[in-house]
N, C-alpha and C positions, 0 to 999 in steps of 0.2 A: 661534398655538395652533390656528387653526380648519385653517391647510394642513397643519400635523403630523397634526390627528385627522382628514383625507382620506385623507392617508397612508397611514396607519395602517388605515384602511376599505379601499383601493384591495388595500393589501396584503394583509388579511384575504379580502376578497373573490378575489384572485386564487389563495390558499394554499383557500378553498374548493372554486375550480373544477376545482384540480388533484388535489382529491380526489376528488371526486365522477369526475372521470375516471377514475382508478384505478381506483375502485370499480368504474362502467362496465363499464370494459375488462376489469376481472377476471369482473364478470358475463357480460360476452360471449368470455370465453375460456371459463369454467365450462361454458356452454349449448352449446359444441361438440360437435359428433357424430365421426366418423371415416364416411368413405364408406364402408367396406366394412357398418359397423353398420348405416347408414341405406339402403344398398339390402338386408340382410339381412333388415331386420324390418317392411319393404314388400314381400316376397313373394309372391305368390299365395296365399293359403289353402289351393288343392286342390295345386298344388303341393307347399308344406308339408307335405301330409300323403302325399301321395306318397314325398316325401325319406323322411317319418319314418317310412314302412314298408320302406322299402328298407334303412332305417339297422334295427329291428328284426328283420327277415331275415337280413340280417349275422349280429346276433349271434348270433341260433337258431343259422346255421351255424357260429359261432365256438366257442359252446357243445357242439355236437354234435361237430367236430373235436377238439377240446379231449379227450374221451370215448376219442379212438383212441389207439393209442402209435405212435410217432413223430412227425413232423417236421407243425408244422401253422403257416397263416398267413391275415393276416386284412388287406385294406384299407377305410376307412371316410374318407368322403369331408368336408370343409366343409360342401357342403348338404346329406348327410345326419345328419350333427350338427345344423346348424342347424332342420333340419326338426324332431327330434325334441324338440329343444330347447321349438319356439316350439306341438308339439302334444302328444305324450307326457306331458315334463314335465310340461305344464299338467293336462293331466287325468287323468294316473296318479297323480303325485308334487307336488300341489300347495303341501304342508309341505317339500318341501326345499330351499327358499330363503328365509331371511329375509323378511319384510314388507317392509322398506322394497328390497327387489330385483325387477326384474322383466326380463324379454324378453330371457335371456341370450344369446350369441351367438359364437360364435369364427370367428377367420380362423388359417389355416395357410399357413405360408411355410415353405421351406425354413430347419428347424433352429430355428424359432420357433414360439408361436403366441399369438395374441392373445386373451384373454377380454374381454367388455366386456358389459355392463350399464346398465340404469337405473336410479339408484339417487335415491329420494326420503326427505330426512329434515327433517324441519323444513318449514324454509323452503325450502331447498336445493333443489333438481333438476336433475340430469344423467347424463352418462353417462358411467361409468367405467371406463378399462382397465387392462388388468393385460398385459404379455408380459414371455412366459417360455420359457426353452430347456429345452425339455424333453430328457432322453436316459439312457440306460442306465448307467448306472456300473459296474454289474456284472450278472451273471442277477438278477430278480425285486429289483433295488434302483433305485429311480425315482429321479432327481434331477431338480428342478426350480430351475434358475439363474435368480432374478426380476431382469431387466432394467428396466424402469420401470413406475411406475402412477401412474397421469394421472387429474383429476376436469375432462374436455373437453380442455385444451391445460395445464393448470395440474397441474403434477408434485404428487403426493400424497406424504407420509411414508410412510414402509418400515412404520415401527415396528408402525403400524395394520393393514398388510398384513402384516404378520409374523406378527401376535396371530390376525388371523382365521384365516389357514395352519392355525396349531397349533391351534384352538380345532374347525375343520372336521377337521382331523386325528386330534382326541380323541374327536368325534361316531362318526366312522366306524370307532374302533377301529383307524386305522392308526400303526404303530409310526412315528414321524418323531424326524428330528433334526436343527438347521441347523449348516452351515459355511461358511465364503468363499473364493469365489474371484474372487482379483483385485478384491477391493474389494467384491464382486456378492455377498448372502446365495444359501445355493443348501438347498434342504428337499432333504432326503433319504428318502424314504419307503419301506422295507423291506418286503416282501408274505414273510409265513411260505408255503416251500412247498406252494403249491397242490395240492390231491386233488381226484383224478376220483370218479366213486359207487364204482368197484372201489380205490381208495385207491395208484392210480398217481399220479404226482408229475409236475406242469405245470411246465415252466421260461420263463420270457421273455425272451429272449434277446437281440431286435434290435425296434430302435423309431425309424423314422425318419417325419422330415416331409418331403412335397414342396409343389408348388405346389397346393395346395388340398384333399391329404390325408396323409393317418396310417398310415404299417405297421408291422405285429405280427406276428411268426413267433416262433417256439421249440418246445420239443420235450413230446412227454409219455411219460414213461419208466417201467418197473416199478420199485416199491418193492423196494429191494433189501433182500432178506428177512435178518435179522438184524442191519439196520442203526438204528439212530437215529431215521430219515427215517419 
């Protein structure tokens, strides 16, 4: 009786240990960073604010282009995203992220791009990512093809990343819709033809990723006078 209930302990104990490891390992999978995040949000400060003026200047001139009619184009770089990210953000637009989100950050690869975040709820802490292929499906209709989202190393449900999509999508007043391709949810997000202050019509046209940025071109054309538009 007394080497069955060792047994029986030996066993217990060993079905313990291989849980407590799971757990472990899933905590230390959880608490993973991705290198591009962790040299992003160790940047310089004056750097940072460097980026995030240049990223600002941009858009002045993307905005002022935008104003003329014809052909107009724009490139915006990873670290000046991320600059503006980790300074602007922070101090213009403090409300536009969630509480439990902080130190957001992207990396750009050709045809992809990665978002990732700190995300603190409970108990939990880590960092989350999201990549997605981003690209045009037609003029001024955004598609975004979400390829995985990770809480460190440990794949996250869609379902939850679907709801925030739509939920961030209905804040901003953007027209979205989802469909699949090839197994992949892909957000479809509609932008109504854009107007300059003379009420000319901005089209977008082309939107690619390279190695570590973003291009925008399209046109801005006259309202054609007894149309619709």
């Amino acid at each position: 009786m007394r080497k069955k209930l060792r047994i029986a302990a030996l066993i217990g104990c060993g079905l313990l240990l291989v849980i407590a490891a799971g757990l472990c390992g899933l905590y230390w999978a959880v608490k993973q960073e991705p290198d591009f995040y962790r040299q992003a949000v160790q940047v310089d400060p004056a750097i940072q604010r460097k980026a995030s003026d240049q990223m600002l200047q941009r858009a002045a001139a993307l905005r002022s282009d935008l104003e003329k009619e014809g052909r107009w184009q724009a490139l915006f770089t990873a670290e000046q995203i991320n600059g503006w990210l980790a300074v602007d953000l922070v101090e213009n637009y403090p409300d536009m992220l969630p509480e439990s989100f902080r130190d957001p950050r992207v990396q750009i690869q050709p045809d992809q791009m990665t978002l990732a975040c700190r995300l603190k709820q409970g108990t939990l802490e880590g960092v989350v990512t999201l990549t997605v292929e981003p690209y045009l499906a037609e003029p001024n209709l955004l598609a975004l093809r979400i390829r995985k989202a990770r809480a460190g190393l440990v794949p996250m449900p869609l379902a939850e990343i679907l709801d925030a999509v739509s939920e961030a999508a209905g804040q901003m007043d953007l027209h979205l819709r989802w469909r699949r391709t090839d197994g992949d949810p892909v957000a479809l997000i509609s932008f109504s033809p854009l107007k300059t202050q003379d009420g000319e019509l901005v089209q977008i046209e082309t939107l690619q990723l390279g190695e570590g940025e973003i291009y925008l071109a399209g046109t801005t054309r006259p309202r054609r006078v007894g149309s619709g538009e």
